[in-house]
N, C-alpha and C positions, 0 to 999 in steps of 0.2 A: 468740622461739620458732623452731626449724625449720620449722613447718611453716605456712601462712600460714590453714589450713583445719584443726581439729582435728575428727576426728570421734570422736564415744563416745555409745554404747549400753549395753554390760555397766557394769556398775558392781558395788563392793562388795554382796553378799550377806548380811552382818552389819556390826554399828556394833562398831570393833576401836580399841582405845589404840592412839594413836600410827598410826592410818592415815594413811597418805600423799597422801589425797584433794588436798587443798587444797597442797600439797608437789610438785604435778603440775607445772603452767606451770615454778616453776624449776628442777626435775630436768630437763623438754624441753630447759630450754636449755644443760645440761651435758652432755648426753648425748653418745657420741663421735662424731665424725662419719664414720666408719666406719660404722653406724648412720644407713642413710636411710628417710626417709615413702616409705611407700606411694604408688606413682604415680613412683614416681623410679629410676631404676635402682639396681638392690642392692647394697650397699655391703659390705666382704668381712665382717662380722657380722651372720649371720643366725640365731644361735643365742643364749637368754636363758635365762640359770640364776639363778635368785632362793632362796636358802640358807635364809630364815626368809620366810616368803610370806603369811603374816597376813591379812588384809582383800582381798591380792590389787591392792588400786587400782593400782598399778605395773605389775604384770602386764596387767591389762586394757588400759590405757591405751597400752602396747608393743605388745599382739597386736589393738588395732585402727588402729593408726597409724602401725607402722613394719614396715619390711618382715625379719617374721621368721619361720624357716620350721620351729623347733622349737624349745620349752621345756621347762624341767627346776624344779619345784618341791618345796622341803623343809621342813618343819616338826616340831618335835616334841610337838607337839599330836597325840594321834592323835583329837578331837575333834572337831577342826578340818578335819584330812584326812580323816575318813572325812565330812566333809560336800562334800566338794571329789570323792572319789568317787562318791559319791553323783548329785550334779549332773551329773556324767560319763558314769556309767551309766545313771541310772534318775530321770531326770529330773521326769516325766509321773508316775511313783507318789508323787515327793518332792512335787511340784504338788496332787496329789488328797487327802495326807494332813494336808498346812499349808493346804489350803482346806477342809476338816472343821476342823481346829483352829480356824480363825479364824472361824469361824462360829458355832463353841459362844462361843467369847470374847467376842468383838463383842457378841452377843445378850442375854449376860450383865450382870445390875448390879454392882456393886460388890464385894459378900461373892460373890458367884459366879468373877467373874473371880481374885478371892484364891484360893478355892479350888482354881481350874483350874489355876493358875501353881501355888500350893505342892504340889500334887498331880504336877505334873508337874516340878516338881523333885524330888522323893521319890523318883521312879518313874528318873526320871534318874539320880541319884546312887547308886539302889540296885545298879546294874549296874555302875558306876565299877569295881570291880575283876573280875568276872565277863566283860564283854561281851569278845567276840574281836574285836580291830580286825584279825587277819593274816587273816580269812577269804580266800578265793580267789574268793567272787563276792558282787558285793552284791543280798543277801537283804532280807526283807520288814523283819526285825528290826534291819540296820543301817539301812532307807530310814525305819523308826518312830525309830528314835534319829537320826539326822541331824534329823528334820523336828522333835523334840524340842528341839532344839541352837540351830536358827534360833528357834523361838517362846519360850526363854528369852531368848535373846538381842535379840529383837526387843521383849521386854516387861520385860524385868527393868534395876532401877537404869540411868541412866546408857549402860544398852547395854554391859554391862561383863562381860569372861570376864573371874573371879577364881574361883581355886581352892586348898582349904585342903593344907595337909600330907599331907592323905588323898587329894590328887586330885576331891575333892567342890567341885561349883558351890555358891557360898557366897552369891552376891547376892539383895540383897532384890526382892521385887516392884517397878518402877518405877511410875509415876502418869502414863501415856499416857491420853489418853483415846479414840484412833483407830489405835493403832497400826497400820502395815502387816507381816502378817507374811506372807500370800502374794506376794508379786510378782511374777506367773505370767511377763511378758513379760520382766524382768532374770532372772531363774532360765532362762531360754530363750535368753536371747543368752549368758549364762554359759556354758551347757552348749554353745552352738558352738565359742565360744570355745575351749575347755578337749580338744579334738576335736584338739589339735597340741601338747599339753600333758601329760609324762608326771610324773605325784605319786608322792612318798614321802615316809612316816612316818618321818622319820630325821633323824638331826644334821648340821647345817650340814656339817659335814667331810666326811660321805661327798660332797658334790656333789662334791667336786675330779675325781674321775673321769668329771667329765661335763665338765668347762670345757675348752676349746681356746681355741687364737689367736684363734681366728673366734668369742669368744662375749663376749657384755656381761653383766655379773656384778653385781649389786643385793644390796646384804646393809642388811638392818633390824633388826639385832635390839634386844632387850628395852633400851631406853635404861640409862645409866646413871642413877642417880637424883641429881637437884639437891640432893638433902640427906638425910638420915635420917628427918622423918617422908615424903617425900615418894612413899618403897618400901611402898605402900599394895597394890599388884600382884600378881598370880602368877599367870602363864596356863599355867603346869605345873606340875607340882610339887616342881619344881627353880630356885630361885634362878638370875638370873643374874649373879653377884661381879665386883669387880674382877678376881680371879683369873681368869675366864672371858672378859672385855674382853679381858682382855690376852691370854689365848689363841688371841681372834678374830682380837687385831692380827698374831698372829705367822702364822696362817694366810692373814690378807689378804695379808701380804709374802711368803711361801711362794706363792702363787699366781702375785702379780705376777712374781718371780723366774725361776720354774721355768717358768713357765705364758706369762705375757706377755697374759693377757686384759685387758681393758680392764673396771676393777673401780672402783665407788662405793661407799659406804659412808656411812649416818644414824646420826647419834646427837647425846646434849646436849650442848649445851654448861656447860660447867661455870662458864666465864665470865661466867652470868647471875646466879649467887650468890656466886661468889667469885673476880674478877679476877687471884686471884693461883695460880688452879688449873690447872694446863696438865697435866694427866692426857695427855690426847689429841694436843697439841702435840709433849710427849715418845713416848706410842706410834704414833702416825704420822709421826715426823720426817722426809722426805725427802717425803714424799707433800703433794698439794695439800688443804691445810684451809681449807675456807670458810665461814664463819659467812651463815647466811640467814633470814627473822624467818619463823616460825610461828605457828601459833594452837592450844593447847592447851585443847582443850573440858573433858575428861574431866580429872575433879579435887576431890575432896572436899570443897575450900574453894573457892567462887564466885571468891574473891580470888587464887586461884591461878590461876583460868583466866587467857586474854590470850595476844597478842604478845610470845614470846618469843624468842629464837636460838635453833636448831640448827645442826648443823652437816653440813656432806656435804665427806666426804674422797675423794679421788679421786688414782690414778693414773698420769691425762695430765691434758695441760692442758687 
């Protein structure tokens, strides 16, 4: 790793597919060395644009360890980002409203805590097409749906954002039996964090107007799937197709080109089901592809979980 001392506090605010938690230590070590820790003199990249920002672990783990002096996050979740505003603005209300929540929960038996969870999924989902995610400040009623947002996600299946055709949170009740759904002191290092951090509700592409020389570029999106039943997913309500992959590749080389940022890129390997797939060999040719073993929790079938490849494609060496 670069750095002989890692420190970290913030951590993910929700349990997200395909989080990068555990993906941390070998990303450190690819990072460019333009990009130095904290404590060392700053190296000419001080600016981090992360295109599809998920769980955040990336993000966190940059804005406490290397020396960066502004971020640009995008996602098209607007679920997602208004909980990332939320945290932002109005921290202390998000705190006081997920410690009522988990008090009633907690307290509760069994048929109780059901009811809490389907009730607040009701209540959730009834607003999926009504609630204003462009408001201009956040209010009581986006700080009541953000703290919504974490307490399904902090109690439901798996820890799983899936959402139907209609945009409706579809996962069942999980079987925690202590969940944590306040975490007053990570929701507070979050919120500092996030203080050099500017969010939008938007598709990966508008970031381009934020990337210069000077910035390191992280892109995660929606994997491709290892096979056909394996697209069990949808954290929008827009697929993401081969057609869209390839889209992204042409935008990753459009950046690199025109741009010259220093850009990484996750995704599957396709190699783990079928040795003769080089989908990604062909869409990133000239770019460095490297295959690195991961741990896949989140999975339908217990047998699916395990050590498997992904891969991170990168622009320098």
């Amino acid at each position: 790793m670069k750095k002989s001392s890692i420190t970290e506090k913030a951590k993910p605010f929700v349990k997200w597919a395909g989080g990068k938690t555990q993906l941390l230590p070998i990303i450190d070590e690819k990072l460019p060395k333009e990009l130095t820790p904290i404590g060392e003199p700053k190296g000419t990249i001080t600016r981090y644009v992360e295109p599809f920002v998920g769980s955040g672990a990336v993000l966190f783990h940059l804005l406490q360890n290397y020396n960066i002096d502004e971020a640009y996050i995008f996602d098209i979740n607007p679920e997602l980002i208004l909980v990332y505003k939320v945290i932002q603005e109005k921290v202390m209300d998000l705190i006081d409203v997920l410690k009522e929540i988990e008090e009633e929960y907690l307290s509760s038996d069994l048929i109780g805590r059901k009811e809490k969870y389907y009730e607040e999924r009701k209540a959730f989902n009834k607003k999926v097409n009504s609630f204003d995610f462009n408001k201009k400040e956040i209010d009581k009623e986006s700080v009541q749906r953000a703290a919504q947002f974490i307490f399904l996600n902090r109690t439901c299946f798996n820890g799983l954002f899936r959402v139907n055709k209609k945009g409706e949170f579809n996962v069942p009740m999980g079987s925690y039996k202590n969940p944590t759904i306040c975490n007053e002191e990570n929701l507070k290092a979050v919120h500092n964090l996030l203080k050099k951090v500017i969010i939008f509700n938007l598709d990966y592409k508008e970031s381009k107007k934020f990337i210069t020389p000077e910035t390191f570029v992280y892109f995660d999106p929606p994997y491709r799937p290892l096979s056909t039943s394996s697209s069990f997913t949808s954290y929008s309500k827009e697929d993401f197709s081969n057609e869209k992959q390839s889209e992204l590749g042409e935008f990753f080389k459009q950046v690199d080109k025109e741009i010259g940022a220093k850009l990484m890129l996750s995704n599957s390997d396709p190699k783990n089901t079928d040795p003769n797939d080089n989908y990604f060999d062909d869409l990133y040719k000239g770019f460095e592809i490297e295959p690195v073993s991961a741990r896949r929790n989140i999975n339908s079938n217990s047998s699916g979980r395990g050590s498997i490849s992904e891969l991170l494609i990168r622009n320098y060496k």
